[in-house]
Every structure is written in structure tokens, then in C-alpha cells.
N, C-alpha and C positions, 0 to 999 in steps of 0.2 A: 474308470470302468463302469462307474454308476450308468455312462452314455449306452453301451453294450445292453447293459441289462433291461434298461427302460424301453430300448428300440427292438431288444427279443422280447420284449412284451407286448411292446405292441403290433409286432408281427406276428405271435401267436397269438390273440385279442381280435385281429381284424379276420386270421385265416380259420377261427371258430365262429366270428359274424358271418361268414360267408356259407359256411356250413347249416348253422341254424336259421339263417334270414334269408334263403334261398330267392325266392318268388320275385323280386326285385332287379331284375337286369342290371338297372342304373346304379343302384345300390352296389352289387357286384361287384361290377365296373371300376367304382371309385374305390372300395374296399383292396380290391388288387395291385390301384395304383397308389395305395399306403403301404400295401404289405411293402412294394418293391420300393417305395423312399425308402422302409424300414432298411431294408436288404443294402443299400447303398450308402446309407448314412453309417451302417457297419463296415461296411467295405471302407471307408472312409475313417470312420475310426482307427482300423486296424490299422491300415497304412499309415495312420499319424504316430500309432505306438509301436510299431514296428521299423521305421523310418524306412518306408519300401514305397513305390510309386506306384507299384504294380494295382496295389487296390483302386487308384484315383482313374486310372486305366479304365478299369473294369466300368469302375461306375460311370464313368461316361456313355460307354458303350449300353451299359444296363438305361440310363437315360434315352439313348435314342430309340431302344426297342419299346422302353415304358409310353412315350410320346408315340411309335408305330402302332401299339396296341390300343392307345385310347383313341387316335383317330382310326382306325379301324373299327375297331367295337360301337362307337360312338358312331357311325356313317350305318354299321348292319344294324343299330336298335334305333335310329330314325328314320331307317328304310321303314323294318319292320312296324315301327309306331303310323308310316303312313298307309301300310297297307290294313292292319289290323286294329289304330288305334289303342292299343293296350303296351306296355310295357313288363307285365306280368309274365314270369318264365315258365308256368305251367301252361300256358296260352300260346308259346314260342314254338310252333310246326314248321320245318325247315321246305318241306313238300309242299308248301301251300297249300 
């Protein structure tokens, strides 16, 4: 259970980085797709000490939206970085 604990930590750890280190898109970005290994590497656990498949399911599925989200995100802030140059989120106007 030490695995549980250390991966709820670092999934509350990254989702108060994101909180207080706002300004950072890229930063963000990557911070989200820790929380979500966190969230799966649980899912994963659970499912080994529970002997249930259901979680290993999940996590795959959590996987392919994680990979949808980065190349996503990753495509709208190199858009962004070519129109404006900056990657800074107070600087990020949807309106152009």
C-alpha cells in the first residue's frame, strides 16, 4: 500500500503545482499528464490487490485520452506560440 500512498501524493503535489505555478501553459500541460500516470498507476494497483481486471481496463482507456489530451494541448499552445510567441497563460486571448 506504500505504492497507493506515494502516487496519492503525488497526485495531490502536482494538482497544487498547477494551482500555484499557473502562468506556464507547458508546465501545465505536463503536470496533468502526471496527475493522470498518478490516477492509473492506482487504478493499477487496485486491480493487482483486488484481483479484478476492471481497473487494468480503465487504465488503458485513461491512457488513450491522456496521449488525446497531450497531442491536443500540445498542437493549440504551438499554434498559439506561433502567433504570439509567448507561452505564458496570462498572455493566452482565445479572441485573438
Amino acid at each position: 500500500m506504500n505504492q497507493v500512498l506515494f502516487l496519492s501524493f503525488l497526485f495531490i503535489l502536482f494538482a497544487v503545482l498547477i494551482i500555484l505555478l499557473k502562468p506556464n501553459l507547458l508546465f501545465v500541460l505536463f503536470a496533468l499528464e502526471i496527475i493522470l500516470l498518478g490516477i492509473n498507476l492506482n487504478f493499477i494497483f487496485a486491480s493487482i490487490f483486488l484481483d479484478d481486471f476492471l481497473g487494468q481496463y480503465i487504465t488503458l482507456i485513461l491512457f488513450s485520452v491522456a496521449a488525446l489530451d497531450t497531442a491536443i494541448g500540445l498542437v493549440i499552445i504551438l499554434n498559439y506560440y506561433n502567433l504570439r510567441y509567448a507561452t505564458q497563460s496570462f498572455n493566452f486571448n482565445i479572441k485573438g
